[in-house]
C-alpha positions in Angstrom: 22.9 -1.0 6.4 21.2 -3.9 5.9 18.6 -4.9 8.9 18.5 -8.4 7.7 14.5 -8.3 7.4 15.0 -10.0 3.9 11.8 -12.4 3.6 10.3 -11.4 6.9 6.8 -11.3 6.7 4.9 -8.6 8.0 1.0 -7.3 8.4 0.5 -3.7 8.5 -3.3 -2.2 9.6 -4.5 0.8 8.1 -2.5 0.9 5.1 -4.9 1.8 2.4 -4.1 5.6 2.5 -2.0 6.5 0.0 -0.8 9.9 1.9 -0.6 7.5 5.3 2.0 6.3 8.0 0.8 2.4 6.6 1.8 3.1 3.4 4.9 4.8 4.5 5.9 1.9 6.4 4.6 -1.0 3.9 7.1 0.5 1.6 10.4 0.8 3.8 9.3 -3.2 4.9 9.4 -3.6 1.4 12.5 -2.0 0.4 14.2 -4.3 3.3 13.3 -7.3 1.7 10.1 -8.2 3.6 7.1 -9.6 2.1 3.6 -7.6 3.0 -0.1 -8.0 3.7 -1.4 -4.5 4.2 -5.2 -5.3 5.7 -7.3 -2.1 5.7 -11.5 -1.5 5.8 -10.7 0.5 2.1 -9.4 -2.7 -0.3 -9.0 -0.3 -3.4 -6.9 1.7 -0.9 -5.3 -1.4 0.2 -4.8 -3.1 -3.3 -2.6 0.3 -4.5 -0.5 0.0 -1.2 0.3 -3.4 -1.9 0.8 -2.6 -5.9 3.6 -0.4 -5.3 5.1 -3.4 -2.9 4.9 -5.7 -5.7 7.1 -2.8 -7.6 10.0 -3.4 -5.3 10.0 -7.6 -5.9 8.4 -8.4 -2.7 4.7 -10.6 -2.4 2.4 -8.5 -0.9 -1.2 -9.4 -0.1 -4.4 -6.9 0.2 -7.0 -8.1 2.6 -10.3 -6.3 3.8 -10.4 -5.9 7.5 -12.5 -3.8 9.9 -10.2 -4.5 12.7 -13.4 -4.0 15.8 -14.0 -6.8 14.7 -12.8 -9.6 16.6 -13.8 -12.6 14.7 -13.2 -11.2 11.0 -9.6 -10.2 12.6 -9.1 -13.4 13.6 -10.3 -15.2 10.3 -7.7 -13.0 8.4 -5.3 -14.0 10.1 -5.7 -17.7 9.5 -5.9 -17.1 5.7 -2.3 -15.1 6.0 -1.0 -18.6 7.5 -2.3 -20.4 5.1 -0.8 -18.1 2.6 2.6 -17.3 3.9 2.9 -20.0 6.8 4.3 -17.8 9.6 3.5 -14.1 10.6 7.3 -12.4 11.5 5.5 -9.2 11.8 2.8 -7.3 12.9 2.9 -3.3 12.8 -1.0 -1.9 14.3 -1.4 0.9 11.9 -5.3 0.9 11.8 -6.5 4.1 13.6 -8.9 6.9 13.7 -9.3 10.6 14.6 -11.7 11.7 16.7 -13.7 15.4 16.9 -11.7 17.8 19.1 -14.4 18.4 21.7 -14.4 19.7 25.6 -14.7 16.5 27.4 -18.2 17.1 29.1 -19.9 17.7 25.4 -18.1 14.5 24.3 -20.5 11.6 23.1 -20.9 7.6 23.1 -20.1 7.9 19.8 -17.0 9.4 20.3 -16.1 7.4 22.5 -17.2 4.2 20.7 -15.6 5.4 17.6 -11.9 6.3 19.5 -11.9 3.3 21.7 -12.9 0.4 19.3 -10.7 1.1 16.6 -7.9 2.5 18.1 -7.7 0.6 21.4 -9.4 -2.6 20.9 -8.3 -3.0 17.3 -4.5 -2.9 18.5 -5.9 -5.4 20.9 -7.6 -7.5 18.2 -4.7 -7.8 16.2 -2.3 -8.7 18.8 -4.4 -11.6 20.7 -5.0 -12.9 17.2 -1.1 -12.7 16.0 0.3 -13.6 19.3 -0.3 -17.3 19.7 1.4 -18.2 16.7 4.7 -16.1 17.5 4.6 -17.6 20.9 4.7 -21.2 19.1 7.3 -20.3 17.1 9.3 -17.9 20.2 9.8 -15.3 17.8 8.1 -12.0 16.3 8.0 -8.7 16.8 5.1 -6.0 17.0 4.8 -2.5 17.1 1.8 -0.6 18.0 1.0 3.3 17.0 0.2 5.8 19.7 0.2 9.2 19.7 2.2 12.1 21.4 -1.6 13.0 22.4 -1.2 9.5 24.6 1.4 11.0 26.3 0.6 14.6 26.8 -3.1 15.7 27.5 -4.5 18.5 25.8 -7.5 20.1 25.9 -10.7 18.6 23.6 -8.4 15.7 23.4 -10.0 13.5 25.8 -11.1 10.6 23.4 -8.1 10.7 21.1 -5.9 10.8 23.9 -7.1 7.4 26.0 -7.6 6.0 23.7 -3.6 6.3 22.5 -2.5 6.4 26.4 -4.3 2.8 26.4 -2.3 1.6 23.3 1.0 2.7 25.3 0.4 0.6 28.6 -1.7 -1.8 26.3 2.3 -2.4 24.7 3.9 -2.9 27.7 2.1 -4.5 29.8 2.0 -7.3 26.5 5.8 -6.7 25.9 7.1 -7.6 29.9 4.6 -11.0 29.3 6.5 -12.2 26.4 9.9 -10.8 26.3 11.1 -13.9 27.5 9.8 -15.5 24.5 11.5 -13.9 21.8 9.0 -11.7 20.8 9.5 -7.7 21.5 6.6 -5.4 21.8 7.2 -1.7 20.8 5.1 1.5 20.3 5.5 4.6 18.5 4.0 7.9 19.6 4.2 10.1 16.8 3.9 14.1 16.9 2.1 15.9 13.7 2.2 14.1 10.5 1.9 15.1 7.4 -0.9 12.9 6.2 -4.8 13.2 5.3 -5.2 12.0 9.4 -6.8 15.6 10.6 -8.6 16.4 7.8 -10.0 12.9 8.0 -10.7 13.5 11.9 -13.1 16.6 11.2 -13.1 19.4 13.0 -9.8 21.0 12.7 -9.3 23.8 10.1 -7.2 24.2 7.0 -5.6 26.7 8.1 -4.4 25.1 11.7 -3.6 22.0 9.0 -1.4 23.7 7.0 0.6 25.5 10.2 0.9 22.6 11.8 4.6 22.0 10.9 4.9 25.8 12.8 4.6 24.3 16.1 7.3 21.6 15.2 11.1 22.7 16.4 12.7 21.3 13.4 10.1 23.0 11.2 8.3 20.7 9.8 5.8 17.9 10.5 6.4 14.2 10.2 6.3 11.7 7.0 5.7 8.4 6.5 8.5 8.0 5.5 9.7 9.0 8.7 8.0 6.4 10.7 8.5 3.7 8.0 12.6 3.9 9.2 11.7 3.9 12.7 9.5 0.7 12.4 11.7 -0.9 10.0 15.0 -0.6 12.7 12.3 -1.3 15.5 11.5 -5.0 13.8 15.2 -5.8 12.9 17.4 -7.9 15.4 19.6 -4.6 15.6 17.0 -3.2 18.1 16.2 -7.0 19.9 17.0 -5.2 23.3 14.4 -2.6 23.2 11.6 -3.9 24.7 8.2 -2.7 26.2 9.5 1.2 24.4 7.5 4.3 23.9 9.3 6.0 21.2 8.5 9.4 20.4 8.9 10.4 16.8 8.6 14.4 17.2 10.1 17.7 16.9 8.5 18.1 20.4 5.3 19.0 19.4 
């Protein structure tokens, strides 16, 4: 099926990892015609992302981004304007694990750590895109959550309001513009099977590897998976889905 996304340009956050949900989903953009910058803090990472874009016949830019960062945010954004000329899409990849810790021994630094990238880098990256879609009345953006945004669990304090933020963060931003031809959407994934835990600390290789255990269809979630979800998500075939959670889980 063709999604008509065919020379569509579209940022993606945190795409550097090579075993990540960015990557997954630079690549399905790809594949569907669009061109990509993938904007990550790791360039190399980045630069071998958008490598494998170039494969598939598609322009694809790497820029270095720390996305807390409001005014480096917004300065990369002008330089993909004057590069491409118009944003189409923007998917908020960029995230981080945090420690898995009982909430009263949980730090500032935890919570500094979980709330600035997660939270205020969606929030970064949308007020610095946004103004341009709303000039053109178009555009469409997707934000990442998590199933831990949705259901609490325990030592999941951080990770999980920071993700519940991203989710109200979304709609809230989706009801204000829906009327001007720009649709907001978020993702909460379940378990994936990337380098996201290890990188979080704190969590075993043993629980890493049984993770796709708890997972009713048996195993845990690719990037692949969630680059088909967010490519369907930023076609016109999904313009009446607005202001969406969409979980992405074997109910895990």
């Amino acid at each position: 099926m063709d999604l008509g996304l065919a020379g569509r340009v579209a940022i993606i956050t945190g795409a550097g990892s090579q075993r990540g949900f960015g990557r997954g989903i630079a690549l399905t953009l790809a594949r569907e015609g669009c061109d990509i910058v993938v904007c990550d803090k790791d360039l190399a990472g980045a630069e071998l992302t958008t490598a494998s874009v170039r494969e598939q016949g598609c322009r694809a830019l790497a820029l270095e981004v720390d996305v807390t960062d409001r005014d480096q945010v917004r300065t990369v954004v002008e330089q993909i304007l004057d590069r491409f000329h118009n944003i189409d899409i923007l998917v908020n990849n960029a995230g981080v694990g945090t420690r898995p810790v009982p909430f009263v021994e949980s730090t500032e630094a935890d919570w500094d750590l979980g709330l600035d990238v997660n939270l205020r880098g969606t929030m970064h990256c949308t007020q610095a895109v946004l103004p341009h879609m709303l000039e053109r009345q178009q555009g469409k953006i997707i934000t990442m959550a998590s199933v831990a945004g949705v259901i609490s669990v325990p030592k999941g304090a951080v990770y999980g309001a920071a993700k519940a933020g991203i989710i109200n963060l979304s709609g809230a931003i989706a009801l204000e513009v829906a009327d001007s031809g720009i649709n907001v959407n978020c993702i909460a994934p379940g378990l994936g099977n990337t380098n996201f835990l290890a990188a979080a600390g704190g969590f075993s290789d043993e629980y890493i590897a049984h993770a796709a255990e708890w997972d009713a269809a048996g195993r845990t979630i690719t990037p692949e998976d969630i680059g088909n979800l967010v490519a369907f998500l930023v076609s016109d075939v999904s313009r009446h889905i607005v202001g969406q959670c969409i979980r992405i889980s074997g109910m895990t």
